[in-house]
N, CA, C and O atoms as CSV, one atom per row, in Angstrom:
chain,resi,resn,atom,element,x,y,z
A,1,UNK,N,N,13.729,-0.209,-8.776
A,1,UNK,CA,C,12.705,-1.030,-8.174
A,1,UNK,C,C,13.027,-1.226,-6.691
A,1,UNK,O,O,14.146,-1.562,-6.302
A,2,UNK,N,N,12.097,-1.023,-5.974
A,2,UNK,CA,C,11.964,-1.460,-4.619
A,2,UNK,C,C,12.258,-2.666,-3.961
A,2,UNK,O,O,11.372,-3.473,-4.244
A,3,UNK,N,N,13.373,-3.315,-2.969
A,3,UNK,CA,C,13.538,-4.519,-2.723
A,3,UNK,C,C,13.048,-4.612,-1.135
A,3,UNK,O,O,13.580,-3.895,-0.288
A,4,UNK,N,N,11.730,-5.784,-0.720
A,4,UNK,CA,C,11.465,-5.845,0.561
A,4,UNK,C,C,11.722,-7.080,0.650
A,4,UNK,O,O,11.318,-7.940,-0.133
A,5,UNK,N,N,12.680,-7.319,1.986
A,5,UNK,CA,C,12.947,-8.888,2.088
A,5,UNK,C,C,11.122,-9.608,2.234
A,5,UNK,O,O,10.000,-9.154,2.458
A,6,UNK,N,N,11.618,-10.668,2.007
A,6,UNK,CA,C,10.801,-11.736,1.981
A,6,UNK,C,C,10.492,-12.552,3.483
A,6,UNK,O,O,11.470,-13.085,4.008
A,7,UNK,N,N,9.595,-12.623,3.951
A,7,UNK,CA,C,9.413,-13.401,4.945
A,7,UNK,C,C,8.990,-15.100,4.910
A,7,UNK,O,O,9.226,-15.970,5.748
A,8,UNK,N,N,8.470,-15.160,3.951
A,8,UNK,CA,C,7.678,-16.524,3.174
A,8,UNK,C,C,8.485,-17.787,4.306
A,8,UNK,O,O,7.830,-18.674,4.854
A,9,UNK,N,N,9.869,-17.629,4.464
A,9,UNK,CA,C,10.228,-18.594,5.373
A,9,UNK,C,C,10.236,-19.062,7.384
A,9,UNK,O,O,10.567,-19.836,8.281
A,10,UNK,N,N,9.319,-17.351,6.806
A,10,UNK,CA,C,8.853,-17.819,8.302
A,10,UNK,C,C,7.535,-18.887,8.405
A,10,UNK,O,O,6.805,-18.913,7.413
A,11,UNK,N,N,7.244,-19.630,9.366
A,11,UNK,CA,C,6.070,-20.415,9.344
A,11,UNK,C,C,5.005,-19.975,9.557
A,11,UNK,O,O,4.232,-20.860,9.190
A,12,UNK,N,N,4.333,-18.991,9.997
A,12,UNK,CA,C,2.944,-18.550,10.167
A,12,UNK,C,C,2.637,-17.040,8.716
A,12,UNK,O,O,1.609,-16.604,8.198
A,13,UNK,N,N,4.134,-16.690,8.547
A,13,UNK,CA,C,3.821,-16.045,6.860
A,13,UNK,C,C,3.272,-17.157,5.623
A,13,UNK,O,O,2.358,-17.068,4.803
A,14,UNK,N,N,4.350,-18.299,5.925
A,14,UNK,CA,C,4.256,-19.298,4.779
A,14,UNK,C,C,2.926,-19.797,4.903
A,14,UNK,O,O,2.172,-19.926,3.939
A,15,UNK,N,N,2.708,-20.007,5.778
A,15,UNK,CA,C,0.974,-20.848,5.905
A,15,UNK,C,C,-0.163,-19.703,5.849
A,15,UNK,O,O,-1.272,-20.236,5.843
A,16,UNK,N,N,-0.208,-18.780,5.820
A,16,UNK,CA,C,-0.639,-17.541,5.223
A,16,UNK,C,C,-0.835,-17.406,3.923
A,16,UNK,O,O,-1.930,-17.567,3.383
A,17,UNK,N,N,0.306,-17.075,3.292
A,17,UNK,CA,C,0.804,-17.017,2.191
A,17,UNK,C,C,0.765,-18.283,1.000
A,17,UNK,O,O,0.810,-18.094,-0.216
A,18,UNK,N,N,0.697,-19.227,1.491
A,18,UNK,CA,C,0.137,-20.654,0.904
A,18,UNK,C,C,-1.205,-20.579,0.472
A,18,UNK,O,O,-1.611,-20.713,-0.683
A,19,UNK,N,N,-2.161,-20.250,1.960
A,19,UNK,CA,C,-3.499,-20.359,1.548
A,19,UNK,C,C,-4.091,-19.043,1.288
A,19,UNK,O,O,-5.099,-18.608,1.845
A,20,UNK,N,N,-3.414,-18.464,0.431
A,20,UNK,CA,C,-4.112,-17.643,-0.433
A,20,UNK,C,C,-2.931,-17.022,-1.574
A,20,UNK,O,O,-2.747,-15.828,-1.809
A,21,UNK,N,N,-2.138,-18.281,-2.250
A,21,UNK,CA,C,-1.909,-18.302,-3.383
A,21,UNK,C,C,-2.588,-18.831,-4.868
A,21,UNK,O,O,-3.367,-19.776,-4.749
A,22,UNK,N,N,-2.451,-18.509,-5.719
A,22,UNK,CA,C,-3.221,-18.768,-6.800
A,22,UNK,C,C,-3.196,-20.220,-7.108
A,22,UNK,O,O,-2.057,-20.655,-7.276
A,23,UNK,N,N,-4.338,-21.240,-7.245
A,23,UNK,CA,C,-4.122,-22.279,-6.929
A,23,UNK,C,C,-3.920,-22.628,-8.117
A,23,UNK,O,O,-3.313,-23.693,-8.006
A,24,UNK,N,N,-4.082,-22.336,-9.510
A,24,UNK,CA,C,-3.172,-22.870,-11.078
A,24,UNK,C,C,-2.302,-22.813,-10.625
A,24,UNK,O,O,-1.859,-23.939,-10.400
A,25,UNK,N,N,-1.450,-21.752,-10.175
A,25,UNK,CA,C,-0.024,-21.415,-10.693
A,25,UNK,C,C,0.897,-21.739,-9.110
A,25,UNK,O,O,1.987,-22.308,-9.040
A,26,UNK,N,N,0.084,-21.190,-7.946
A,26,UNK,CA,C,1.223,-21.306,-6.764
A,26,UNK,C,C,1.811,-20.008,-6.652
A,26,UNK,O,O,2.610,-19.780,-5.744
A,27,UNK,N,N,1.413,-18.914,-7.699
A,27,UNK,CA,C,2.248,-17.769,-7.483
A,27,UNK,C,C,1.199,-16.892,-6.201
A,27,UNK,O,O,-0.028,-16.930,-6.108
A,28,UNK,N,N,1.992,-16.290,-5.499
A,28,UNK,CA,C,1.116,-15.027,-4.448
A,28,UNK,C,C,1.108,-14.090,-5.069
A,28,UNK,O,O,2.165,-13.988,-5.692
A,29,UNK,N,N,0.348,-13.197,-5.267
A,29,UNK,CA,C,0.499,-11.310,-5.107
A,29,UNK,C,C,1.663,-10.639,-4.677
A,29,UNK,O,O,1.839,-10.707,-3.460
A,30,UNK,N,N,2.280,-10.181,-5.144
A,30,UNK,CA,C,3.386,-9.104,-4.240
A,30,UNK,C,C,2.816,-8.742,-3.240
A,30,UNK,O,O,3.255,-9.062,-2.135
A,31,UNK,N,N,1.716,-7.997,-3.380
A,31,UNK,CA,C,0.904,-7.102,-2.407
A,31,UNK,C,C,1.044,-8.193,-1.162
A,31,UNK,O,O,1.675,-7.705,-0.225
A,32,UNK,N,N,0.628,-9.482,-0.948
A,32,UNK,CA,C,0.476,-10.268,-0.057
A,32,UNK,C,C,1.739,-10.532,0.056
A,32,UNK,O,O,1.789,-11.342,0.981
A,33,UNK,N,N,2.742,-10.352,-0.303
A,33,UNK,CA,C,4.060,-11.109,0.314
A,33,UNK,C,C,4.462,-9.665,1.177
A,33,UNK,O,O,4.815,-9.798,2.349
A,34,UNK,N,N,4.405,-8.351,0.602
A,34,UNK,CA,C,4.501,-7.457,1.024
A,34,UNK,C,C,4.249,-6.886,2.957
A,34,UNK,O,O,5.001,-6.334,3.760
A,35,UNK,N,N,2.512,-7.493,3.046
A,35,UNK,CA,C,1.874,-7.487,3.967
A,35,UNK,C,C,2.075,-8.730,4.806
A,35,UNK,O,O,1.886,-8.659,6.020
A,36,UNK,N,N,2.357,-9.592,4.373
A,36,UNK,CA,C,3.388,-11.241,5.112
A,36,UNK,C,C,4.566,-10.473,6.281
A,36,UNK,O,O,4.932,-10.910,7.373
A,37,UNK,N,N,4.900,-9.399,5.691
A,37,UNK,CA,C,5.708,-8.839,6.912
A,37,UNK,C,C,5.360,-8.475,7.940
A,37,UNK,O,O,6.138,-7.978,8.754
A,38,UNK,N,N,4.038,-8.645,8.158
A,38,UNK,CA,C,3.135,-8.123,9.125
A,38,UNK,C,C,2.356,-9.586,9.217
A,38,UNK,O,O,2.053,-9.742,8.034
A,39,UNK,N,N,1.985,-10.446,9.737
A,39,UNK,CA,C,0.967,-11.256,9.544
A,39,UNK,C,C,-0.668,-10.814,10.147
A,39,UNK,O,O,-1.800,-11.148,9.796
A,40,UNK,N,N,-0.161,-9.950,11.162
A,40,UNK,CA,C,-1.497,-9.188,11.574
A,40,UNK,C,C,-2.302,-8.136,10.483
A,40,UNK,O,O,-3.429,-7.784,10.135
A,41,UNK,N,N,-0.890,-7.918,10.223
A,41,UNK,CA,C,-1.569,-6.799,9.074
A,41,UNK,C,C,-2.385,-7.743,7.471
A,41,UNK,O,O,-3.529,-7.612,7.037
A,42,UNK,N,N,-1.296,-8.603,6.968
A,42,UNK,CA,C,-2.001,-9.575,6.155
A,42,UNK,C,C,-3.482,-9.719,6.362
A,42,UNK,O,O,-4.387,-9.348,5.615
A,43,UNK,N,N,-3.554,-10.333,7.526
A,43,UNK,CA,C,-4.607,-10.887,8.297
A,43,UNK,C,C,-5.879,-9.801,7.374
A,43,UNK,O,O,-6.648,-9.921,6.420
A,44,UNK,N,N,-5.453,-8.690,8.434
A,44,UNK,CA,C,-6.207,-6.986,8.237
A,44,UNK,C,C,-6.621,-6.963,6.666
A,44,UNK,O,O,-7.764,-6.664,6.321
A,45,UNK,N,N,-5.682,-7.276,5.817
A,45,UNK,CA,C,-6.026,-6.311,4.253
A,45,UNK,C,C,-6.496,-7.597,4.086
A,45,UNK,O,O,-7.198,-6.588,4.015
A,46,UNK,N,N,-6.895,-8.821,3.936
A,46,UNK,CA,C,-7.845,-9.705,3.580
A,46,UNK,C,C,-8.516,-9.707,3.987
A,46,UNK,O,O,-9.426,-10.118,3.266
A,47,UNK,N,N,-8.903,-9.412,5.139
A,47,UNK,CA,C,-10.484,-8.853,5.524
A,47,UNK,C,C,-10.984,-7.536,4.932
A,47,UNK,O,O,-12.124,-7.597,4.472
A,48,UNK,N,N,-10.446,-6.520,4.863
A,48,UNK,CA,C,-10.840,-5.664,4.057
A,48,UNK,C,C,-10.890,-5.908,2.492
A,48,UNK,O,O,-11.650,-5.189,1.844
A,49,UNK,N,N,-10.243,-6.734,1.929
A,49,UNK,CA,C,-10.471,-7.240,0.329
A,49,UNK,C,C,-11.767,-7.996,0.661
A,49,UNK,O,O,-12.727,-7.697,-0.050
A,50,UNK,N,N,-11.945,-8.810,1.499
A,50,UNK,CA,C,-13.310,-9.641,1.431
A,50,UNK,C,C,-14.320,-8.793,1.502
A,50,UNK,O,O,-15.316,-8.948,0.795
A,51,UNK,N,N,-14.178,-7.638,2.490
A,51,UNK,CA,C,-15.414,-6.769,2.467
A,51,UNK,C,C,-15.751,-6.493,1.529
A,51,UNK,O,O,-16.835,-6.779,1.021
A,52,UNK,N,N,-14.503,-5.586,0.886
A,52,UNK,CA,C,-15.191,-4.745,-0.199
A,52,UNK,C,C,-15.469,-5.900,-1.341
A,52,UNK,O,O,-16.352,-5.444,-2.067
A,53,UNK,N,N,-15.158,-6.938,-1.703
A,53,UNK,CA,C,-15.400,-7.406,-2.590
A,53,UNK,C,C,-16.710,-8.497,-2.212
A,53,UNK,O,O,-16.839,-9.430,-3.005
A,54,UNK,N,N,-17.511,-8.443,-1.256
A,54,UNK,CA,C,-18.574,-8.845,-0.956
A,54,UNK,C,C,-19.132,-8.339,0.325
A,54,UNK,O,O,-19.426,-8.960,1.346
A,55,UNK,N,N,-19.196,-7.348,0.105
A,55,UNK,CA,C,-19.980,-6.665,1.464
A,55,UNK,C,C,-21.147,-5.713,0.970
A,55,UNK,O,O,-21.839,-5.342,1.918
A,56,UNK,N,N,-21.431,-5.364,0.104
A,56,UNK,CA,C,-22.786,-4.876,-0.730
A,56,UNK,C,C,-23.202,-5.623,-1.954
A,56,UNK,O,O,-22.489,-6.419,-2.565
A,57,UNK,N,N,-24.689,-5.216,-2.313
A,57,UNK,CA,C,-25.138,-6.284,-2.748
A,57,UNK,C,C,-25.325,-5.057,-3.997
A,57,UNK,O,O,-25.115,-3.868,-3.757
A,58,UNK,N,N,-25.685,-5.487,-5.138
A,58,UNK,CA,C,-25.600,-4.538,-6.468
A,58,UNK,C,C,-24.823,-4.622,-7.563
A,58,UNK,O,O,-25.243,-4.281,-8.669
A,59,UNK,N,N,-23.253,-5.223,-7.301
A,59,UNK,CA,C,-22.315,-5.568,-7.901
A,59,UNK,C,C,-22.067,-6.646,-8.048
A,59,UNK,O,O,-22.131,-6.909,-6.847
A,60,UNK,N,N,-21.717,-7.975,-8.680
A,60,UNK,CA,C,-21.403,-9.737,-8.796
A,60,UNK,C,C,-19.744,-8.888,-8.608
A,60,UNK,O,O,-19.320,-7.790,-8.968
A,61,UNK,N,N,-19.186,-9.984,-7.906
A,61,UNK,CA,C,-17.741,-9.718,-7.420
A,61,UNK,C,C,-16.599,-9.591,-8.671
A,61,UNK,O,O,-15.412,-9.282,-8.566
A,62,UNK,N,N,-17.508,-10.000,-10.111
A,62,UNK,CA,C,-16.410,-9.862,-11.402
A,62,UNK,C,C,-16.507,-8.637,-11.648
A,62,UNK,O,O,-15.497,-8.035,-12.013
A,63,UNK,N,N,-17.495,-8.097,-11.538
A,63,UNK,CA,C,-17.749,-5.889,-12.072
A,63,UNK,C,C,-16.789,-4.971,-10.759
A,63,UNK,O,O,-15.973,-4.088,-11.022
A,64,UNK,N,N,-17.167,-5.484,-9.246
A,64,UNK,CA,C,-16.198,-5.358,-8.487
A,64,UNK,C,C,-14.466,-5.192,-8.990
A,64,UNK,O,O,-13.721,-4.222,-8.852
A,65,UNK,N,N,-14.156,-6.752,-9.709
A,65,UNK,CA,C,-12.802,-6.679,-9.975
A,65,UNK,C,C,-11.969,-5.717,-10.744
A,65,UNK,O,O,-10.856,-5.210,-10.605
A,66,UNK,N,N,-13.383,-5.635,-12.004
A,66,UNK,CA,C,-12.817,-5.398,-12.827
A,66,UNK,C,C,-13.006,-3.415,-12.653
A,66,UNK,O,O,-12.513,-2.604,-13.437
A,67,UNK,N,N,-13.718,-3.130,-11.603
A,67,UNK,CA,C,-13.645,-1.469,-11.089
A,67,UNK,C,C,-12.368,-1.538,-10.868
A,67,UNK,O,O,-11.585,-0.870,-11.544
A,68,UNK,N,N,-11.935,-2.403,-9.830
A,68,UNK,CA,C,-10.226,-2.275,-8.865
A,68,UNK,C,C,-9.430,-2.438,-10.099
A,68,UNK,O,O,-8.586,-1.542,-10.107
A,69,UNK,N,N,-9.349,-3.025,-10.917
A,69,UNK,CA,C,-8.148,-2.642,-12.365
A,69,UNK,C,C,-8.635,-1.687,-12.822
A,69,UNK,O,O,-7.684,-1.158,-13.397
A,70,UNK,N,N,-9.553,-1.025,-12.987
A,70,UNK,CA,C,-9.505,0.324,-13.814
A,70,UNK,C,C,-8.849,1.343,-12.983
A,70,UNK,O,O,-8.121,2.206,-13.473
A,71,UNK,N,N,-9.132,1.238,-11.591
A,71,UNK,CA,C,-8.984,2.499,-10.826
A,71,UNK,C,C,-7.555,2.444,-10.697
A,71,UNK,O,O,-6.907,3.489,-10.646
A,72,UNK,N,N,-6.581,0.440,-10.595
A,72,UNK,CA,C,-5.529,0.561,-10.141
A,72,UNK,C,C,-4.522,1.398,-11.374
A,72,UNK,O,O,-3.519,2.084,-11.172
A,73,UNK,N,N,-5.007,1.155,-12.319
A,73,UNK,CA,C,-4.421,1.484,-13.814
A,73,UNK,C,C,-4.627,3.165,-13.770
A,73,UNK,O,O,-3.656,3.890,-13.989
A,74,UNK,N,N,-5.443,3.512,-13.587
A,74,UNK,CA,C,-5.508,5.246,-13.502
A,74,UNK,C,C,-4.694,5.392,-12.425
A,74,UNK,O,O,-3.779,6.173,-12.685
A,75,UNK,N,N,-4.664,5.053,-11.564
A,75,UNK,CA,C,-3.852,5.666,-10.343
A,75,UNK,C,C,-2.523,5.196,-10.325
A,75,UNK,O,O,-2.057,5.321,-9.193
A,76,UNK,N,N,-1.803,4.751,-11.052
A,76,UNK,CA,C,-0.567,3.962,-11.893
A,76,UNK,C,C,-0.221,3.058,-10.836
A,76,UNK,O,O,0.824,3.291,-10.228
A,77,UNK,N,N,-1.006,1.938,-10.470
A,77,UNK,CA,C,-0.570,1.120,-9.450
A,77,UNK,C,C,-0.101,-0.053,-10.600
A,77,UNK,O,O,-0.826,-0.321,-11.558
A,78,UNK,N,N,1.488,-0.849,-10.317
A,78,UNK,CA,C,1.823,-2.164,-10.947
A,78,UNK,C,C,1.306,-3.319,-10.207
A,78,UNK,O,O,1.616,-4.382,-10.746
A,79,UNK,N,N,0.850,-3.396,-9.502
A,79,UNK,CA,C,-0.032,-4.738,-8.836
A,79,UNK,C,C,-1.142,-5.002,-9.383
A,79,UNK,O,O,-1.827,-5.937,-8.969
């Protein structure tokens, strides 16, 4: 398994990374702690998740989701 340090203790990752953790649980995404190493880049792939997950009209954002787990599962992604 792959080990990427963690940034979470920096302050503009953590406040990042806060507001857009799962609000039951408090847990983040890997994917987002991943991209926390970048905060610009963070920034970047949540704007592109918002697009695609509401930027055409045809799909309700749950048929959306549930495309991105089929495709992540064929393409053997663990996230």
């Amino acid at each position: 398994m792959a080990w990427i340090r963690d940034h979470s203790d920096d302050p503009e990752c953590a406040e990042l990374l806060r507001a857009h953790a799962d609000p039951a649980t408090g847990a983040v995404d890997n994917i987002l702690r991943v991209h926390a190493l970048h905060p610009a880049g963070l920034r970047a792939h949540l704007a592109v998740y918002r697009a695609a997950m509401t930027g055409t009209g045809g799909l309700r954002r749950a048929e959306r989701e549930m495309i991105a787990v089929v495709v992540s599962g064929l393409n053997g992604c663990r996230y």
